[in-house]
BAMAR-876243 format. One line per field, with one value per residue: residue number from 1; residue in one letter; z, x, y of N, C-alpha, C, O in turn. Coordinates in Angstrom, 2 decimals, always signed. Each point is the difference from the previous one (the first is absolute). Layout:
BEGIN
i NUM | ... $
aa a | ... $
nZ Z | ... $
nX X | ... $
nY Y | ... $
caZ Z | ... $
caX X | ... $
caY Y | ... $
cZ Z | ... $
cX X | ... $
cY Y | ... $
oZ Z | ... $
oX X | ... $
oY Y | ... $
//
This chain:
BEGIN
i 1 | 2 | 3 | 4 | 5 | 6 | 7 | 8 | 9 | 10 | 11 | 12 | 13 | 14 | 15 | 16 | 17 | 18 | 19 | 20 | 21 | 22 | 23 | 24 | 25 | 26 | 27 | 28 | 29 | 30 | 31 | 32 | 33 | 34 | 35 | 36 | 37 | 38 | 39 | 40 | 41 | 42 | 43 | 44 | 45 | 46 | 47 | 48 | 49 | 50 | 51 | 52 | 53 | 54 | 55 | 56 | 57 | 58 | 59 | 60 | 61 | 62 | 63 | 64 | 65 | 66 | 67 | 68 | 69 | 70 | 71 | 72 | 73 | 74 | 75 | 76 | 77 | 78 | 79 | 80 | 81 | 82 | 83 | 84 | 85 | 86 | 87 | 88 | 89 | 90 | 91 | 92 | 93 | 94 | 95 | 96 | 97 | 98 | 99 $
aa x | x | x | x | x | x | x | x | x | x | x | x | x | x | x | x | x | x | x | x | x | x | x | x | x | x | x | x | x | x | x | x | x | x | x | x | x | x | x | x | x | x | x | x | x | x | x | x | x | x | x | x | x | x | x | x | x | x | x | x | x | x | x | x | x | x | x | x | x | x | x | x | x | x | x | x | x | x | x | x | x | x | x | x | x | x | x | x | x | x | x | x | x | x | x | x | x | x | x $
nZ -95.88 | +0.87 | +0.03 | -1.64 | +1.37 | -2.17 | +2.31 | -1.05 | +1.61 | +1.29 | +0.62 | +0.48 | -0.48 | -1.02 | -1.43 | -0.64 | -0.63 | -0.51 | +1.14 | -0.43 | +0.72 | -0.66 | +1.92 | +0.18 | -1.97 | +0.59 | -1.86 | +1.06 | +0.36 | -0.84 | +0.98 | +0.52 | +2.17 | -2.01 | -0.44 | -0.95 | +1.88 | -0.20 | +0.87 | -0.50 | +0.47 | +0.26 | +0.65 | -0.25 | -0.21 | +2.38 | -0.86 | -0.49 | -1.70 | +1.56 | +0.65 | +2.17 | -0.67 | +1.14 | -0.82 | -1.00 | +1.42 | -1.40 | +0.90 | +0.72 | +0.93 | -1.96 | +1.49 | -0.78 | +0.14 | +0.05 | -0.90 | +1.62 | -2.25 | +1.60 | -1.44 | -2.62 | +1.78 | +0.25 | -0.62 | +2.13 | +0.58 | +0.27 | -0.48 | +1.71 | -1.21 | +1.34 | -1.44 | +1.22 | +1.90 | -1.51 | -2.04 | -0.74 | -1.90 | -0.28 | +0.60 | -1.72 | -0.57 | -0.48 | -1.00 | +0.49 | -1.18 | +1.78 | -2.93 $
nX -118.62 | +1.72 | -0.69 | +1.16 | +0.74 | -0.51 | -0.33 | -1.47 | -0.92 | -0.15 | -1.48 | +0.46 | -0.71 | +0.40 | -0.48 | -0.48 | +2.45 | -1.66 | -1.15 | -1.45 | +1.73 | +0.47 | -0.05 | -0.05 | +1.00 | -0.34 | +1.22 | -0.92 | +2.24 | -1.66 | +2.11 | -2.40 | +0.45 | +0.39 | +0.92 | +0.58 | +0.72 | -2.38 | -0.38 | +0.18 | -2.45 | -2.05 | +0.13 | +0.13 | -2.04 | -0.13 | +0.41 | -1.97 | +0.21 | +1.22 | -2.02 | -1.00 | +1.06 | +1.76 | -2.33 | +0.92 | -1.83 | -1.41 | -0.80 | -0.86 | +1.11 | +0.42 | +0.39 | +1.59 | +0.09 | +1.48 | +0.01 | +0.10 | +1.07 | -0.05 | -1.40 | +1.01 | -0.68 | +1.09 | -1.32 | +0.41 | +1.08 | -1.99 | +0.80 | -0.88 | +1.37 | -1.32 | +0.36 | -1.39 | -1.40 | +0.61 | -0.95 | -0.63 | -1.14 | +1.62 | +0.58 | +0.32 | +0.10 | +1.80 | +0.15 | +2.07 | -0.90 | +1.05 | +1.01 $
nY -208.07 | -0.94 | +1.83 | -0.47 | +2.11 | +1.01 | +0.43 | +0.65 | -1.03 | +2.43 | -1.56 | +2.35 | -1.50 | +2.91 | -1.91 | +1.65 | +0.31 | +0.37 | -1.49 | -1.55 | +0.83 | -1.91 | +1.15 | -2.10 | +0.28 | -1.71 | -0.15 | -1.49 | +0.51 | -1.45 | -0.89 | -0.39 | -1.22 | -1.13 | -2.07 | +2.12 | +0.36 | -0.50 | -1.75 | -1.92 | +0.05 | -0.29 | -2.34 | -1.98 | -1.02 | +0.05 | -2.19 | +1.01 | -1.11 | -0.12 | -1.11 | +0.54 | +2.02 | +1.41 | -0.73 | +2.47 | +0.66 | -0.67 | +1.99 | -1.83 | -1.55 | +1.18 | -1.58 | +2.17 | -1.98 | +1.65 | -1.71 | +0.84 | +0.80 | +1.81 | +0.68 | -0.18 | +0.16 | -2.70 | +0.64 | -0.22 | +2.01 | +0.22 | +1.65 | -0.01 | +1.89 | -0.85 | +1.92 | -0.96 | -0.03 | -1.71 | +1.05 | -1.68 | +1.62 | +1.65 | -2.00 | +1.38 | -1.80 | +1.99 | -1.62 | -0.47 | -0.95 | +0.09 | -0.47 $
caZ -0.15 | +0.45 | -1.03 | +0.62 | -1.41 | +0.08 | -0.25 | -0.85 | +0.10 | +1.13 | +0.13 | +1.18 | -0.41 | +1.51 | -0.31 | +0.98 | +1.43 | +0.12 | +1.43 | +0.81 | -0.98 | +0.91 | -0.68 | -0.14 | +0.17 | -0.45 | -0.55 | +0.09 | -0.68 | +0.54 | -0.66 | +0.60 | -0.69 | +0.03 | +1.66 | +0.86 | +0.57 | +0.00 | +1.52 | -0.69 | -1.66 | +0.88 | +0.53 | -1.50 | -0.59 | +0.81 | -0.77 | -1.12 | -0.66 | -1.27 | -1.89 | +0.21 | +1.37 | +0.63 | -0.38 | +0.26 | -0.58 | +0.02 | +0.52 | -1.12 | -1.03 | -0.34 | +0.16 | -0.64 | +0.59 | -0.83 | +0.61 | -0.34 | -0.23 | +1.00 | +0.14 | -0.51 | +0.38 | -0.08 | +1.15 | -0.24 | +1.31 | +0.45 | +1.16 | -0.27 | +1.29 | -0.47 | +1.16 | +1.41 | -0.30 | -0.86 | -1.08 | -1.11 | -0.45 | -1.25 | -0.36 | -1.09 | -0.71 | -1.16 | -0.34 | -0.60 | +0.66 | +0.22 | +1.41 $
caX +1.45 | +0.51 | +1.44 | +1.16 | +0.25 | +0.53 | -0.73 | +0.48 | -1.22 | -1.47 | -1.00 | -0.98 | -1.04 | -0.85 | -1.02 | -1.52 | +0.05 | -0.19 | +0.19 | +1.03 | +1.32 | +1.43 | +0.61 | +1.04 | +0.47 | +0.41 | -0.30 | +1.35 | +0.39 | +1.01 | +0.12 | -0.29 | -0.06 | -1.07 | -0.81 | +0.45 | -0.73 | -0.97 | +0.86 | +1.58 | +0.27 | -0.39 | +1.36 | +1.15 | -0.17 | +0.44 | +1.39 | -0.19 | +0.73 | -1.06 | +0.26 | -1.13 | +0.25 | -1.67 | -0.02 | -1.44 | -0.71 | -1.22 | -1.19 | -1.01 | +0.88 | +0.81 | +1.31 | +0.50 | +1.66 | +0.52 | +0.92 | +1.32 | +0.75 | +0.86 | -1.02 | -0.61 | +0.30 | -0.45 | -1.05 | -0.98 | -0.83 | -0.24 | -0.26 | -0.30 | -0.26 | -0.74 | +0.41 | -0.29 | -0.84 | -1.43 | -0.21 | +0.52 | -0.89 | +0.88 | +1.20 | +0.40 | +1.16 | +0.01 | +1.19 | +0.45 | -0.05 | +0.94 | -0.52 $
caY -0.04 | +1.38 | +0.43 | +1.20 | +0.83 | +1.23 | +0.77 | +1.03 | +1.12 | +0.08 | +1.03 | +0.26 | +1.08 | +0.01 | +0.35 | +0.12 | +0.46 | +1.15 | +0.48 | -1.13 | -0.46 | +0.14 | +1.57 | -0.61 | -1.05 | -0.86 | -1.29 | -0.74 | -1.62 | -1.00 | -0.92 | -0.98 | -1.31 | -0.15 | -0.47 | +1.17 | +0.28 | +1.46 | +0.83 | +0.80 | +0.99 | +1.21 | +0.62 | +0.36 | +0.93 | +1.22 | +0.41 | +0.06 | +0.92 | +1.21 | +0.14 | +1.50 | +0.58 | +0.84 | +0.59 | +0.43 | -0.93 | +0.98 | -0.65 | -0.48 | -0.36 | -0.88 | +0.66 | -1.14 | -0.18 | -0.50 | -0.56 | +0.19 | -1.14 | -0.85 | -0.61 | -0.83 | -1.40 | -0.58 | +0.11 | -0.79 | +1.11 | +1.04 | +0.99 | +1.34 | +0.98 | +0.94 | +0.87 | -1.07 | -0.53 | +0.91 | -0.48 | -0.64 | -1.43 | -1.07 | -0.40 | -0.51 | -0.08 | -0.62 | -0.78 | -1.45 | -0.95 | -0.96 | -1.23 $
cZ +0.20 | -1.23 | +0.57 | -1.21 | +0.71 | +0.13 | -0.89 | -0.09 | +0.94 | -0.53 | +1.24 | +0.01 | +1.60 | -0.75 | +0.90 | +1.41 | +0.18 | +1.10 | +0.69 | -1.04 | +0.53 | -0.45 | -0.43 | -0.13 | -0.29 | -0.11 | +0.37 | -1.16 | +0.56 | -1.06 | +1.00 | -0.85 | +0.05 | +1.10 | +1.38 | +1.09 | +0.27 | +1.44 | -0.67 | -1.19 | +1.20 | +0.78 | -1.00 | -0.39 | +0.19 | -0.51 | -0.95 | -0.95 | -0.42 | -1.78 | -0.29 | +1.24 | +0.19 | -1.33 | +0.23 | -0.67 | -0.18 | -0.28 | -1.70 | -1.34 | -0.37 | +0.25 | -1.10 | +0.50 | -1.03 | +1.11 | -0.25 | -0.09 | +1.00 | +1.47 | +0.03 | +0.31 | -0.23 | +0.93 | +0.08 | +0.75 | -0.06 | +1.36 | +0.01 | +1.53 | +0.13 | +1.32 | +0.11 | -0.90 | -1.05 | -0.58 | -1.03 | -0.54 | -0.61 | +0.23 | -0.83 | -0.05 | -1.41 | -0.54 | -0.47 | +0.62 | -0.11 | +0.57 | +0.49 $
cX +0.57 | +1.10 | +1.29 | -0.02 | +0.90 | -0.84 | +0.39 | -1.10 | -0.76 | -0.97 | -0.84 | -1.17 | -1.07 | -1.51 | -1.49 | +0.41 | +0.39 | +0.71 | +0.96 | +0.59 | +1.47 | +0.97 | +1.27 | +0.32 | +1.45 | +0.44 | +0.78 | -0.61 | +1.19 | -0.71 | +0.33 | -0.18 | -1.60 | -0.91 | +0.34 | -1.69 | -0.49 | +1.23 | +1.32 | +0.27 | -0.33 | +1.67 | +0.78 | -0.55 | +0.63 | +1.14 | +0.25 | +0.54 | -1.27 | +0.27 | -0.49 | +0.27 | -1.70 | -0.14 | -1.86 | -0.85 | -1.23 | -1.20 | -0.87 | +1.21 | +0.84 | +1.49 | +0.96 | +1.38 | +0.85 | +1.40 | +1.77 | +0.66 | +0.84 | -1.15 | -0.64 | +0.51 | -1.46 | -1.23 | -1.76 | -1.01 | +0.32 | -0.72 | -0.55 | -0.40 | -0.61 | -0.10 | -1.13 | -0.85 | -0.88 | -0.69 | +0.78 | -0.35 | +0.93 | +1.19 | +0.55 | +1.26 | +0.03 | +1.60 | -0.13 | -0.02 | +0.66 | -0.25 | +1.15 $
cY +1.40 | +0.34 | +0.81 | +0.29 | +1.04 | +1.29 | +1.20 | +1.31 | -0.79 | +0.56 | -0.08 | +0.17 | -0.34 | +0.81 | -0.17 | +0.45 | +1.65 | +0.69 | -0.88 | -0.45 | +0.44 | +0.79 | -0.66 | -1.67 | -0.76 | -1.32 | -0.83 | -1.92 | -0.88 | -1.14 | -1.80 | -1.02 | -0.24 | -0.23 | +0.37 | -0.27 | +1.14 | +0.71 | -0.08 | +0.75 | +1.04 | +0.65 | +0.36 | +1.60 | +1.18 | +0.12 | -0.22 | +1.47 | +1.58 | +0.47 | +1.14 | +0.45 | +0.34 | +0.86 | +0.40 | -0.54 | +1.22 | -0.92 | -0.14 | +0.13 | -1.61 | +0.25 | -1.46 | +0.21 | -0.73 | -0.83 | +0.24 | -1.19 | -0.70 | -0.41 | -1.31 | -1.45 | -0.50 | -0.05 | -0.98 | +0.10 | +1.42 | +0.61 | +0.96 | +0.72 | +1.07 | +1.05 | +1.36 | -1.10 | +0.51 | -1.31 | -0.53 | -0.75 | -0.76 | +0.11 | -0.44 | -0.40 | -0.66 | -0.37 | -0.83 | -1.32 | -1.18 | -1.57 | -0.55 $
oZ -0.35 | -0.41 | +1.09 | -1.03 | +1.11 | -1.12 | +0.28 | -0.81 | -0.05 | -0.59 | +0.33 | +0.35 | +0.73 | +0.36 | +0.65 | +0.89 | +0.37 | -0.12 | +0.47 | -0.84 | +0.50 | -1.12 | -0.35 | +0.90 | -0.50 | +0.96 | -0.42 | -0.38 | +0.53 | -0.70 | +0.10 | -1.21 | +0.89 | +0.60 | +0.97 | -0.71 | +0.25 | -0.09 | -0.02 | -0.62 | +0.36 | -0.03 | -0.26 | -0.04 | -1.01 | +0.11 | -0.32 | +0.61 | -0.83 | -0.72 | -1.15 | +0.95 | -0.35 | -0.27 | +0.41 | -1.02 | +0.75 | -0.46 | -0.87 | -0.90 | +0.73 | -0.66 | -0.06 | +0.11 | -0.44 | +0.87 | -1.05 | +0.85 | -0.26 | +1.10 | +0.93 | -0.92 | -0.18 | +0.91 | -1.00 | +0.09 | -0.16 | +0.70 | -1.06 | +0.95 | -0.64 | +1.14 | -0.62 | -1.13 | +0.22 | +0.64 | -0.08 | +0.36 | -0.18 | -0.20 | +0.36 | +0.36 | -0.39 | +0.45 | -0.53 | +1.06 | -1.04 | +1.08 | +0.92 $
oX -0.63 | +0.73 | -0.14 | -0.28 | +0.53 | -0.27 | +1.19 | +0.10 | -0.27 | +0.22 | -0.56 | -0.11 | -0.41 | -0.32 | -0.15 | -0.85 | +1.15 | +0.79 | +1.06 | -0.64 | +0.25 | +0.47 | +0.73 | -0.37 | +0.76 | -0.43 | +1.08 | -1.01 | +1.07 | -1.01 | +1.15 | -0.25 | -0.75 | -0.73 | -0.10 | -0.96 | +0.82 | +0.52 | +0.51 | +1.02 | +1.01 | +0.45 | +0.24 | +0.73 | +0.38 | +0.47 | +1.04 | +0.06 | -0.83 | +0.84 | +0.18 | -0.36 | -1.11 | +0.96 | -0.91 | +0.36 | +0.30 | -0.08 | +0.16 | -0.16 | +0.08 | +0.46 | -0.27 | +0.46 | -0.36 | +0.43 | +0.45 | -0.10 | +0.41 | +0.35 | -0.63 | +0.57 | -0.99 | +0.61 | -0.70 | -0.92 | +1.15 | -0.68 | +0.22 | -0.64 | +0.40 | -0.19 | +0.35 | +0.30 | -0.67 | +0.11 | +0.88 | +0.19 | -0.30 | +0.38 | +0.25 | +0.62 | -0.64 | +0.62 | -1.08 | +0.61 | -0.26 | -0.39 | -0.04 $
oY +1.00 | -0.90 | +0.56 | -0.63 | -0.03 | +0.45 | +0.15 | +0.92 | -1.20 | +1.06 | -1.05 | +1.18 | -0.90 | +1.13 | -1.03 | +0.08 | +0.25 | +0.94 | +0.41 | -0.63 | +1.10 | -0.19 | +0.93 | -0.75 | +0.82 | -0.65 | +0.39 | -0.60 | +0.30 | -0.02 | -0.42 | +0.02 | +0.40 | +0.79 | -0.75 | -0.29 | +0.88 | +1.11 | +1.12 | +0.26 | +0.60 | +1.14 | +1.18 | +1.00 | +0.58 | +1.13 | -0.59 | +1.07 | +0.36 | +0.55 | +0.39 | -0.70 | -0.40 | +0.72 | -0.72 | -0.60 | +0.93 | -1.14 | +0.86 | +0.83 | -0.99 | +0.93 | -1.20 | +1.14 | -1.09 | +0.76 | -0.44 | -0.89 | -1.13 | -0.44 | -0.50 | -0.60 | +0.71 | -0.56 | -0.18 | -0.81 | +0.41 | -0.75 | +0.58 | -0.45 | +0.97 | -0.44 | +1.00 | -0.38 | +1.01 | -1.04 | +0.86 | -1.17 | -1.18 | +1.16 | -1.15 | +1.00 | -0.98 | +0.97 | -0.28 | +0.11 | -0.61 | -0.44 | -0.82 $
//
C-alpha cells in the first residue's frame, strides 16, 4: 500500500562511498493518483516541486535536510538528483503521514 504524507526531514546518506559519491543533490515531490502508470509518474516527474535545491553532499556520511515550511505539501513520490553521477546507499524521508 502506498501512503501520502507530509515530508518534514531528508536523510542522504552517501556511506561506504568514499570516492564515487555525487558532489551535489537534490529532491523533488509530487503528489499522483494512485494507479498512475510506471511511464506517467517518470514524465510528471520532471515538474515536480523541489522540496531540496542543489545541496552539497560529502563523501562516507549521513546528510540531514530539514524541510522548509512552504515546502510541505502533501506528497506520494519523491525524486532525487544527483550531480554528477556517484553512490547513495539511503534515501530517507521522515514526516507525517496522511490518509
Amino acid at each position: 500500500m502506498r501512503s501520502s504524507g507530509v515530508i518534514e526531514k531528508l536523510q542522504i546518506d552517501t556511506h561506504h562511498f568514499k570516492g564515487n559519491y555525487p558532489d551535489k543533490c537534490s529532491v523533488q515531490a509530487g503528489y499522483l493518483k494512485i494507479n498512475s502508470s510506471p511511464k506517467n509518474i517518470v514524465k510528471k516527474s520532471k515538474s515536480w516541486k523541489f522540496i531540496l535545491g542543489k545541496s552539497k553532499l560529502k563523501a562516507h556520511k549521513e546528510h540531514n535536510f530539514k524541510i522548509p515550511n512552504n515546502n510541505k505539501h502533501i506528497v506520494n513520490y519523491i525524486r532525487i538528483n544527483i550531480f554528477p553521477d556517484g553512490g547513495i546507499s539511503r534515501l530517507r524521508a521522515f514526516g507525517t503521514v496522511k490518509t
